[in-house]
C-alpha positions in Angstrom: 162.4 126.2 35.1 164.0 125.1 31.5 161.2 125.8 28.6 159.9 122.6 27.9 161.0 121.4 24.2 160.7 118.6 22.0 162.8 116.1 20.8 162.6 114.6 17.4 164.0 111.3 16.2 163.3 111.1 12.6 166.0 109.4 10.1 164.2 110.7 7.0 165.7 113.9 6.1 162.8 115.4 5.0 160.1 114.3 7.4 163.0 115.5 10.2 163.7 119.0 8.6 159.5 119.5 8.1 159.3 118.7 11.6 161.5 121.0 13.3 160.4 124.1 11.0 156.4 123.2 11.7 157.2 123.1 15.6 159.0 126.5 15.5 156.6 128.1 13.3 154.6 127.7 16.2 156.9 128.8 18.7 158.2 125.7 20.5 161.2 124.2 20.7 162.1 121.6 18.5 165.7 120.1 18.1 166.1 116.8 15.6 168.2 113.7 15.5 168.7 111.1 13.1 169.0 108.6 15.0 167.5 106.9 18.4 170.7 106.1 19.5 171.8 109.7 18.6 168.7 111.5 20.8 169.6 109.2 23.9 173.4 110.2 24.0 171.9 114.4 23.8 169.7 113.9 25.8 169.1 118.0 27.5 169.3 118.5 31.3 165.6 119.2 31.4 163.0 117.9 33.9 160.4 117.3 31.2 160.5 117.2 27.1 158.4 115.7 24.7 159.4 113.4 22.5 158.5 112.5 18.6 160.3 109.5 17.3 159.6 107.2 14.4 159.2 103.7 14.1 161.5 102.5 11.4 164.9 103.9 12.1 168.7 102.3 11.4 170.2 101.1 14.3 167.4 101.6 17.1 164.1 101.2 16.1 161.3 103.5 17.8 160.4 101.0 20.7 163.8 100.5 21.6 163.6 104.4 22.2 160.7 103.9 23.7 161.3 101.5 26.3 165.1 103.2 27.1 163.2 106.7 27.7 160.2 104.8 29.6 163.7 103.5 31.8 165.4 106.6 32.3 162.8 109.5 32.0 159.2 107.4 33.5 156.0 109.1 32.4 158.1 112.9 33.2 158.6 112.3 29.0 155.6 111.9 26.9 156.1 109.8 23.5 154.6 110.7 20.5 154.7 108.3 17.6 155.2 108.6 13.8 154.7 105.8 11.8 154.4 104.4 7.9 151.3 102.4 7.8 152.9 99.2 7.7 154.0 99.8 11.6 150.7 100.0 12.9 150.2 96.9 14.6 153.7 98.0 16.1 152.5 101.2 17.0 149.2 100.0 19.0 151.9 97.8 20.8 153.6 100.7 21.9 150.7 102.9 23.1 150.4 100.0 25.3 153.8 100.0 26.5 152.7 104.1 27.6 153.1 106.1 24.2 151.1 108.9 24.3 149.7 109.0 20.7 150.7 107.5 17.4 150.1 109.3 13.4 150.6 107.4 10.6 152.6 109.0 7.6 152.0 111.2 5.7 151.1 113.3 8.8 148.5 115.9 9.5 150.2 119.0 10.0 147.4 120.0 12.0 147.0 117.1 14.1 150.6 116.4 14.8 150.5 120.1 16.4 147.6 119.1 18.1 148.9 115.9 20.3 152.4 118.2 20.8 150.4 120.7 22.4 147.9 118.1 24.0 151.5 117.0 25.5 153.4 120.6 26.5 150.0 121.1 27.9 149.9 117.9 30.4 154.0 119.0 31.4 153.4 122.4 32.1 150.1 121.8 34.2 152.3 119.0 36.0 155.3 121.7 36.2 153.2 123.9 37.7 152.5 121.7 40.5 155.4 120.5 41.0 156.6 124.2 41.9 153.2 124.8 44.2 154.3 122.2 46.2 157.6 123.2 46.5 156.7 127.2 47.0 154.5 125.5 50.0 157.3 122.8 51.6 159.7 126.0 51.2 157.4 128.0 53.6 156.6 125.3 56.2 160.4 124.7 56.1 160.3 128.6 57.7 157.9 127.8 60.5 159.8 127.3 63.9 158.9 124.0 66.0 156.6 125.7 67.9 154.8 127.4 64.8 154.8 124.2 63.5 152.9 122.4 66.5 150.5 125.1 66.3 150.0 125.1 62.2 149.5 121.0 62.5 146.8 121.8 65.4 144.6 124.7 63.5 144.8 122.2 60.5 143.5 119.4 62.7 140.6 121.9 63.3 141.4 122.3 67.0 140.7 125.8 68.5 142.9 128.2 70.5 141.9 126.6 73.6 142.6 123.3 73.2 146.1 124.2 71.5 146.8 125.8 74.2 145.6 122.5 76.4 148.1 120.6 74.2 150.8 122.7 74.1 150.9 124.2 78.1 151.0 127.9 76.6 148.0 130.6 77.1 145.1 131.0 74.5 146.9 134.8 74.2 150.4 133.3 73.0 148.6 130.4 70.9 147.0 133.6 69.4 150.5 135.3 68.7 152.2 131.7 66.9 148.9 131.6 65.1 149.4 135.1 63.5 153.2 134.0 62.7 152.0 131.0 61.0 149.7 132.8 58.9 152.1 135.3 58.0 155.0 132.7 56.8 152.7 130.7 54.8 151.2 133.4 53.7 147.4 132.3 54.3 144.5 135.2 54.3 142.3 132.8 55.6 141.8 130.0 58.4 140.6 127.6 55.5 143.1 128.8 53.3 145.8 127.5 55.9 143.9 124.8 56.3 144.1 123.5 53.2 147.6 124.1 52.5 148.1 121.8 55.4 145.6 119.1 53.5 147.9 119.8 50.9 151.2 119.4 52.4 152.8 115.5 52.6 152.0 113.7 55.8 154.0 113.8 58.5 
């Protein structure tokens, strides 16, 4: 997984350069552009960032950025929004549009941090199950077909005996695929298995 960063799009020199050096203080990535139109064309080969623009910028103003990101990136890119006080009305129209937050200037140190982390928060928790899944569709992926049939059946909550019904194979060899099943997906437990299963896409 690439670290999660954030992306700035400031065109004030000075807001841009306080931004960068408060989010590394604090250990996270930050890297700054002056423009919208600059951040779009770099944008990193990440799955998720967060993403600080302003409104007012030359060129491409903050909801353009907005709705391009929204376009190409969905909700995988959280927007935070900085904005003079005279962009306010603007602003509330872009938490509509799916903006995360919005501070006004001349912004809180503390609570800028604050909604960043409220955001790297939200992506890692969603990273993290994005990988869960996949660590689970990796190890049904390992299960034979007949494995399969029988991890389906035990998560249907049928017993030995009636898999073996099903399947024309003796409660003895139901008992063996069970044990392989529970070994490749790595359950300790009946329910465990069962609610990887619950877990899994349908079928």
């Amino acid at each position: 997984m690439n670290t999660i960063a954030v992306l700035i799009a400031e065109d004030d020199d000075a807001v841009r350069d306080a931004l960068v050096i408060l989010l590394r203080s604090e250990g996270i990535r930050a890297r700054a552009f002056a423009t919208g139109a600059d951040l779009l064309a770099n944008l990193p080969e990440v799955e998720s960032a967060c993403v600080i623009t302003d409104v007012r910028m030359p060129d491409m103003d903050g909801a353009e950025v907005v709705r391009r990101l929204r376009g190409l990136k969905g909700e995988a890119w959280p927007i935070i929004v900085i904005t003079g006080h005279a962009d306010v009305s603007m602003a509330v129209q872009m938490m509509k549009s799916g903006v995360v937050d919005f501070i006004e200037k001349p912004f809180d140190p503390y609570r800028l941090l604050e909604a960043v982390r409220g955001c790297l928060g939200h992506l890692s928790k969603q990273e993290g199950e994005r990988q869960s899944r996949q660590e689970l569709a990796d190890r049904i992926a390992q299960l034979s077909p007949r494995e399969h049939q029988v991890f389906r059946a035990l998560v249907e909550g049928r017993s030995n005996k009636e898999i073996a019904t099903e399947l024309a194979i003796s409660p003895r060899t139901v008992e063996i695929f069970r044990a392989k099943v529970m070994s490749k997906m790595q359950a300790n437990s009946l329910s465990a298995l069962v609610r990887m299963g619950l877990a899994s896409p349908a079928e």
